[in-house]
C-alpha positions as CSV (number, residue, x, y, z in Angstrom):
1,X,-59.2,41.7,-37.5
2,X,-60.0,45.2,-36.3
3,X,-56.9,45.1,-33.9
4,X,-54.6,43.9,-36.7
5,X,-55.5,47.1,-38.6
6,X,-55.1,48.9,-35.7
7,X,-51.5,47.8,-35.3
8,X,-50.9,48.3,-38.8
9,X,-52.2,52.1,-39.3
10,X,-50.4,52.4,-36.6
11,X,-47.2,51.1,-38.0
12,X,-46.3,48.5,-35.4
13,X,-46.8,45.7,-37.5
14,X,-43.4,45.4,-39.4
15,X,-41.4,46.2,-35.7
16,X,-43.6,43.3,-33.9
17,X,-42.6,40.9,-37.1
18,X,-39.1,41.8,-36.6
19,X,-38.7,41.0,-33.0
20,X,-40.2,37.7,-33.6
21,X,-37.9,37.3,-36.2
22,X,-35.2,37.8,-34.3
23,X,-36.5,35.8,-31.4
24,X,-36.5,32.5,-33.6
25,X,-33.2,33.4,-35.3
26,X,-31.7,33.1,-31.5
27,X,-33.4,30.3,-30.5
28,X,-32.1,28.5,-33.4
29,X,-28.9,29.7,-32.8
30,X,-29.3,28.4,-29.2
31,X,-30.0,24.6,-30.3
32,X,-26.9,24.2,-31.7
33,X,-23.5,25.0,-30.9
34,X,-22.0,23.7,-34.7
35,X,-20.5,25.0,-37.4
36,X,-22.2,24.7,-40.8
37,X,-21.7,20.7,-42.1
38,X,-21.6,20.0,-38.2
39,X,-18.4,21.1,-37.5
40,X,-17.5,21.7,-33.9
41,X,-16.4,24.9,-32.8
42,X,-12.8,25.1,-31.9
43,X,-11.9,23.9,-28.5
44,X,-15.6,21.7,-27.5
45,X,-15.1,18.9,-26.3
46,X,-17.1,16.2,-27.9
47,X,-15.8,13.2,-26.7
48,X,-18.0,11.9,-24.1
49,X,-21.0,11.6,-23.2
50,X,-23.3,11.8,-26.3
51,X,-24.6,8.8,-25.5
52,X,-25.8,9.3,-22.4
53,X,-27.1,12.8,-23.6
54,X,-29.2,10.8,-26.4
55,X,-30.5,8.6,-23.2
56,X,-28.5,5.9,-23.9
57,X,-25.9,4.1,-21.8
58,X,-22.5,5.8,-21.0
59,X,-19.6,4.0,-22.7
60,X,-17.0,2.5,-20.9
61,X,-13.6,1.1,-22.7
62,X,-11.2,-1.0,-21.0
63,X,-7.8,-1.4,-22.1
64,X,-5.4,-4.2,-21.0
65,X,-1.6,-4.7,-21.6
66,X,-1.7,-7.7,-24.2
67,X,-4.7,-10.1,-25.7
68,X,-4.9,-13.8,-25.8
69,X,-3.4,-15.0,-22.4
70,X,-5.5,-16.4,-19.4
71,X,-5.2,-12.9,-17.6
72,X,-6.4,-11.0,-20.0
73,X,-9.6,-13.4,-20.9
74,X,-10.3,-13.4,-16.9
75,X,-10.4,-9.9,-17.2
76,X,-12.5,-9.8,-20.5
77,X,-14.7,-12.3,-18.8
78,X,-15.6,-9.3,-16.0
79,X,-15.9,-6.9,-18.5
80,X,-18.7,-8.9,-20.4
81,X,-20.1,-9.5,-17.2
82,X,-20.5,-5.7,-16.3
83,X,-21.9,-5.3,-19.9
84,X,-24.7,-7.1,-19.2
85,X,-25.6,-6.5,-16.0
86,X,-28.6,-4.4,-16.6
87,X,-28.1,-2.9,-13.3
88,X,-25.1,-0.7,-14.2
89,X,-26.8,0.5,-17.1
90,X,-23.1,0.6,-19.2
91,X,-22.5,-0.1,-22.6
92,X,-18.7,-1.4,-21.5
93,X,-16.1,-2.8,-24.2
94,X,-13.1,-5.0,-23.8
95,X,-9.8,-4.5,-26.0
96,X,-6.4,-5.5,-25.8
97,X,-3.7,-5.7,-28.5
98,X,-2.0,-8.9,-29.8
99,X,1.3,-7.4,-29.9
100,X,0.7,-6.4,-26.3
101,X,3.0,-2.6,-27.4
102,X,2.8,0.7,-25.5
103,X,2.6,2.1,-29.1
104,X,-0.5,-0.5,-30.3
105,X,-2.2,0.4,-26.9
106,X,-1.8,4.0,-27.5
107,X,-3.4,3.6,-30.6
108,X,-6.5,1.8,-29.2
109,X,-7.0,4.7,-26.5
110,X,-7.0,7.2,-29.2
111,X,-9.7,5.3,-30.9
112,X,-11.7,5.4,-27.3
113,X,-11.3,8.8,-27.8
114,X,-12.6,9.4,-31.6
115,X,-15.5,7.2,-30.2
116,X,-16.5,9.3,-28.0
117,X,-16.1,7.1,-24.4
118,X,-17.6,8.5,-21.3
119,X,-14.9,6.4,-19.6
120,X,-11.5,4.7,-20.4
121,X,-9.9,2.0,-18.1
122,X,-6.5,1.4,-18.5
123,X,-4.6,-1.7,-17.3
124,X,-0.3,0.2,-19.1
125,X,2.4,-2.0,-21.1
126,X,4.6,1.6,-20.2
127,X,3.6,3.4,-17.6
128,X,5.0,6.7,-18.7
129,X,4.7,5.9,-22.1
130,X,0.9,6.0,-22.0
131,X,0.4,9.4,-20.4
132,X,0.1,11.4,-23.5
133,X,-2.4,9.3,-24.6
134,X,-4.7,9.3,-21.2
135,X,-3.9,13.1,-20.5
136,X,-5.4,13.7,-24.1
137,X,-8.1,11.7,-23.3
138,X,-8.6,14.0,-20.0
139,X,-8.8,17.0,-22.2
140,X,-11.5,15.9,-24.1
141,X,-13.7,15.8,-21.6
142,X,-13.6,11.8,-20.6
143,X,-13.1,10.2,-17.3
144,X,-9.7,8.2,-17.2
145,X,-9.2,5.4,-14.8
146,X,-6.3,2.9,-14.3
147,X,-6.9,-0.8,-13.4
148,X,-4.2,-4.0,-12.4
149,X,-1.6,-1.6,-13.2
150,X,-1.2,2.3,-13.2
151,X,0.3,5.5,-15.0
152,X,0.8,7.2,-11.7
153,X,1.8,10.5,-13.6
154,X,-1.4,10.8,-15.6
155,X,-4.1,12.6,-15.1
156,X,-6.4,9.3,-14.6
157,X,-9.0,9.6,-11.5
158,X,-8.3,6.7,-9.9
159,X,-6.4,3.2,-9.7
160,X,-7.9,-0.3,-9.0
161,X,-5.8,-2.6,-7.6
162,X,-6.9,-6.1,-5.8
163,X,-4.0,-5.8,-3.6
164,X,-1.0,-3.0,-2.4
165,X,1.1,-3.7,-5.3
166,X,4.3,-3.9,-3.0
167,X,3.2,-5.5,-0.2
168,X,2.2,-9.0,-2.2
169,X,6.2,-8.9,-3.5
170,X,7.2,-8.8,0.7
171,X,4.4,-11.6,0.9
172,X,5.8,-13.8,-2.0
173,X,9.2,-13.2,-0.4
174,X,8.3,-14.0,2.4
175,X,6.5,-17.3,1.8
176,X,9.4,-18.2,-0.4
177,X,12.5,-17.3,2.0
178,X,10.6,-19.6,4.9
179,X,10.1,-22.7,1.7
180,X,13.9,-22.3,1.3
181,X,14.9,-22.5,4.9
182,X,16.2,-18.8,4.7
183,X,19.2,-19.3,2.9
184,X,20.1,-20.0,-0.8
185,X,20.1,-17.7,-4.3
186,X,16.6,-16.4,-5.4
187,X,16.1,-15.9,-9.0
188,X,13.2,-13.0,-10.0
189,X,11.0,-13.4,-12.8
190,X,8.4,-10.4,-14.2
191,X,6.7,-9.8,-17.1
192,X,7.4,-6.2,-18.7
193,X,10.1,-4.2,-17.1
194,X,7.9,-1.2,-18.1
195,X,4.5,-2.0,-16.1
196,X,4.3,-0.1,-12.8
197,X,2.2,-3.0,-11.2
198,X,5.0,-5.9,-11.8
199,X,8.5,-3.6,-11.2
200,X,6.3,-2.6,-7.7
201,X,5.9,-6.6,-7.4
202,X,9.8,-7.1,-7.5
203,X,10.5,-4.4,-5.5
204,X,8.1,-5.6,-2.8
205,X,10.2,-8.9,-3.7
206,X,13.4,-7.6,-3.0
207,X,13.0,-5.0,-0.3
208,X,11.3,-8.9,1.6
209,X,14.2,-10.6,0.9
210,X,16.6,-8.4,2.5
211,X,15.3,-9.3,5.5
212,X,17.1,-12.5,5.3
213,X,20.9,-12.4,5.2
214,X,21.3,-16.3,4.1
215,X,19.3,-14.9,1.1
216,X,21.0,-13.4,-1.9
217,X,19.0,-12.5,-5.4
218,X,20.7,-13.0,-8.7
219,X,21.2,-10.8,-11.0
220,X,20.2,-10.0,-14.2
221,X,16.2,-10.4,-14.0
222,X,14.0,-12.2,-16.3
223,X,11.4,-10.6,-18.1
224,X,9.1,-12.3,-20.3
225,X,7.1,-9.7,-21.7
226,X,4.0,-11.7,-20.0
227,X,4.2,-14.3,-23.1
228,X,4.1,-17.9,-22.1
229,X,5.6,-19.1,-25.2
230,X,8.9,-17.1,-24.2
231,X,8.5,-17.6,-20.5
232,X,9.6,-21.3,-20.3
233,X,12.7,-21.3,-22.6
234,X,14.1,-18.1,-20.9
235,X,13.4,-20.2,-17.5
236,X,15.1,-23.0,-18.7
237,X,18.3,-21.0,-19.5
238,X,18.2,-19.0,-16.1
239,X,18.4,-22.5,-14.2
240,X,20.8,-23.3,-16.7
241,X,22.6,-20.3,-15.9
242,X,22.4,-20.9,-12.1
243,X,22.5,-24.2,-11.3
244,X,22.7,-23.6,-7.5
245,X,19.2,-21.6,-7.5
246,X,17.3,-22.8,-4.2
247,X,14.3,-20.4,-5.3
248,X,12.4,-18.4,-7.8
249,X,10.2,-15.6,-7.0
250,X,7.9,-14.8,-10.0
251,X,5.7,-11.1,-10.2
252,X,3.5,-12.2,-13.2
253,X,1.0,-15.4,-14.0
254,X,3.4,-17.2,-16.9
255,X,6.6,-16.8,-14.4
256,X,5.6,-19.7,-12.1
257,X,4.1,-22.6,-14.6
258,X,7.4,-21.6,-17.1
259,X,10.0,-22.1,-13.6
260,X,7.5,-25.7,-13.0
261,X,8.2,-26.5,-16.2
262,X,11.5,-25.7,-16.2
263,X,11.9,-27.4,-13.4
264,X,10.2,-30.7,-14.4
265,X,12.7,-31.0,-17.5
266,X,15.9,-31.4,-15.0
267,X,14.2,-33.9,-12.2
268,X,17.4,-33.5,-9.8
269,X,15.9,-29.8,-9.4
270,X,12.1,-31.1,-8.5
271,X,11.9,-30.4,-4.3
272,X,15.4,-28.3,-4.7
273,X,14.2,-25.2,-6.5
274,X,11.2,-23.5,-4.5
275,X,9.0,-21.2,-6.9
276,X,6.1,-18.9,-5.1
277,X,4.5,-16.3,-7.1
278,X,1.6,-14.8,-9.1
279,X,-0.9,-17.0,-11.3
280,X,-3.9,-18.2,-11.9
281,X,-5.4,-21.2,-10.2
282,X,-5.9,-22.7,-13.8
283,X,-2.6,-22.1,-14.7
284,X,-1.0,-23.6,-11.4
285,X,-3.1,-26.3,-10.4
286,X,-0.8,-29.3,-12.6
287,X,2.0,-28.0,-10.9
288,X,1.3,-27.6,-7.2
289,X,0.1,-30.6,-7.1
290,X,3.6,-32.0,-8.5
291,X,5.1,-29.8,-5.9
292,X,7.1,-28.1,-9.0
293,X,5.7,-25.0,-7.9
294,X,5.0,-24.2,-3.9
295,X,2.1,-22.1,-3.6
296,X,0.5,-18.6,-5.3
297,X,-1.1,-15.2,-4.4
298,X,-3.5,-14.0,-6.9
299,X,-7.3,-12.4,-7.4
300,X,-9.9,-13.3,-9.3
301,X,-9.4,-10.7,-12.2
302,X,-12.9,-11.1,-13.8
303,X,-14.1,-10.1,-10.1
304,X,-11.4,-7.0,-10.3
305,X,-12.5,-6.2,-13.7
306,X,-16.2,-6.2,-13.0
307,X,-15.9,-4.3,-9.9
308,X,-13.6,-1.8,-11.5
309,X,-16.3,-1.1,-13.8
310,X,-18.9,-0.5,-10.9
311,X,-17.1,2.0,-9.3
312,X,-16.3,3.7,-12.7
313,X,-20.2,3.9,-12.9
314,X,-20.6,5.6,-9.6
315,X,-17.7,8.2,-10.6
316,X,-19.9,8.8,-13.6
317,X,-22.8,9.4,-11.4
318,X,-21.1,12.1,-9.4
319,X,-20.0,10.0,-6.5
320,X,-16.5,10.4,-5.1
321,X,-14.9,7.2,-3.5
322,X,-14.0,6.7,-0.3
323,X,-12.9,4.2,2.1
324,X,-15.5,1.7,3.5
325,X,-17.5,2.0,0.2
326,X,-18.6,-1.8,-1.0
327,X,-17.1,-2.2,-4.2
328,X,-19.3,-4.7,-5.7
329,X,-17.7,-7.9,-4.3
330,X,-17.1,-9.5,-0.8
331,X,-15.6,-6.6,1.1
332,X,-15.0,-2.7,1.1
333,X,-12.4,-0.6,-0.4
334,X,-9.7,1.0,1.0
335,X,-8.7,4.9,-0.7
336,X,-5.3,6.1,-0.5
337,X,-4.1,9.0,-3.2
338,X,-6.5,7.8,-5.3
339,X,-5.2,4.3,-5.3
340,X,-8.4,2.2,-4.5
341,X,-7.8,-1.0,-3.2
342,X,-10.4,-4.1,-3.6
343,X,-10.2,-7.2,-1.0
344,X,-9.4,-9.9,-3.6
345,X,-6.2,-11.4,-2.4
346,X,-6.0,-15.3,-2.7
347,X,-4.1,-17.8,-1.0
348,X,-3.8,-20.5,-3.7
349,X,-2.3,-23.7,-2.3
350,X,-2.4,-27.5,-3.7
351,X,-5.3,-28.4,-1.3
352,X,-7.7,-25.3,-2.1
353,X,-6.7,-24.8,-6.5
354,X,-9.2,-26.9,-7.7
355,X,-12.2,-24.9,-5.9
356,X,-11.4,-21.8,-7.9
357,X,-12.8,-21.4,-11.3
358,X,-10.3,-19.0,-13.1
């Protein structure tokens, strides 16, 4: 008490009271970076990463093309399965648009956004149509990935891709030209002639077939929009349309059941008309083993989607990929201009379809 007097005969008392006023003021002001009512300051970026900040998991959206199809729910499938794998720690979501737009996609990235994701995973109806969306996403301060297909012009980290999306369209040609004998006209199905995964599919298709001058591809292209309800009339009318097709080479998973169906409704086609191509084992299996369709090339996409996720984790964590890093699955990754590679690739052939489970 005797020193508090002290200070204040000595008229230090109201400067001491001051400072420490002023000291709290600042630390206050240090705790929070918000306007009054919470209002950001112009220019913060608050989308993500307040979850982790709070100590909770980092969220993780993926994004495919279209709902509802056996893709897709593979894909949802591995998504789920990341979610609860307690070891990846990731509070991971799974969304994908019934009308399967570039616009309606757009729209759910956006939302990604206003939720505050850590990370967004992007499998692109458009591939150039999405970039305003993802780059947007970039600027707010979230980590953008591509996976199945890409937006190679966005600012997105990296792409994951179960196999070199040109090199399977040489393989499919490949297997199909030696079915045919070398020689005949190839018809080319795909899904949306705006996806950079399926137009790198055909042109893997086409750049194969040249290598066989008995070969010749007709033209226009079928594109189903990667809807099995309008797959198998449109491949009804191209057989229609070309009634001396010897083979079909499809880039998507409704191409081949739609040409096997087609196929099966005109029985002086069945044996004539070779179809190889992309789909699921589940999708396939009635038809290889009526030899309407010859053989497939796929992955397992829950398997593509879960490790996808994995590796998103370990760019959250800091880590940079590289080749030789195990992505989760059998196998390593291979990096090339931030195109990452998985070893999934499947050979899916009448004796092996009914030991897969997708």
């Amino acid at each position: 008490m005797t020193r508090m007097n002290g200070l204040r005969q000595n008229g230090l008392m109201p400067v001491l009271c001051a400072v420490a006023g002023a000291l709290v003021t600042l630390s206050l002001v240090g705790c929070s970076s918000e306007k009054p009512g919470g209002e950001k300051p112009a220019g913060e970026k608050t989308a993500g990463g307040d979850a982790s900040k709070a100590g909770g998991k980092k969220k993780v959206v993926f994004i495919f093309k279209s709902g509802g199809g056996a893709y897709s729910e593979a894909c949802k499938r591995g998504a789920e399965q990341a979610n609860s794998d307690a070891a990846l720690n990731l509070q991971v979501e799974y969304q994908a648009s019934a009308e399967g737009t570039a616009e309606k996609q757009a729209d759910i990235v956006e939302s990604a956004i206003v939720g505050h994701a850590d990370a967004i995973v992007v499998s692109p109806v458009d591939s150039k149509a999405i970039v305003p969306a993802l780059d947007k996403a970039v600027a707010a301060g979230i980590k953008v990935f591509t996976w199945d297909a890409d937006a190679p012009t966005s600012k997105r980290s990296y792409y994951f891709t179960a196999v070199d999306d040109v090199q399977i369209g040489v393989d499919i040609a490949d297997a199909l030209a030696k079915s045919m004998g070398q020689k005949g006209k190839v018809l080319i199905f795909s899904g949306q002639n705006t996806a950079e995964n399926l137009n790198n599919h055909v042109k893997g298709i086409e750049d194969g077939l040249k290598k066989y001058p008995g070969i010749t591809i007709a033209k226009p292209y079928y594109y189903n929009d990667d809807d099995a309800a309008k797959a198998t009339p449109q491949a009804v009318q191209a057989l229609q349309a070309n009634p001396d097709a010897a083979g079909i080479a499809c880039a998507n998973a409704p191409s081949p059941p739609a040409a096997a169906e087609a196929i099966s409704k005109n029985p002086a086609l069945k044996g004539k008309v070779k179809v190889w191509g992309l789909s699921l084992p589940s999708m396939g299996a009635k038809y290889l083993k009526e030899d309407t369709i010859t053989g497939l090339y796929l992955w397992d996409p829950q398997k593509l989607t879960y490790a996808s996720a994995l590796m998103v984790k370990q760019v959250l964590d800091g880590k940079t990929l590289a080749t030789g890093d195990v992505c989760g699955t059998d196998g390593k990754i291979a990096v090339k201009d931030a195109t990452v590679t998985l070893p999934l690739r499947l050979d899916i052939t009448k004796q092996n379809v009914d030991t897969f489970k997708f």
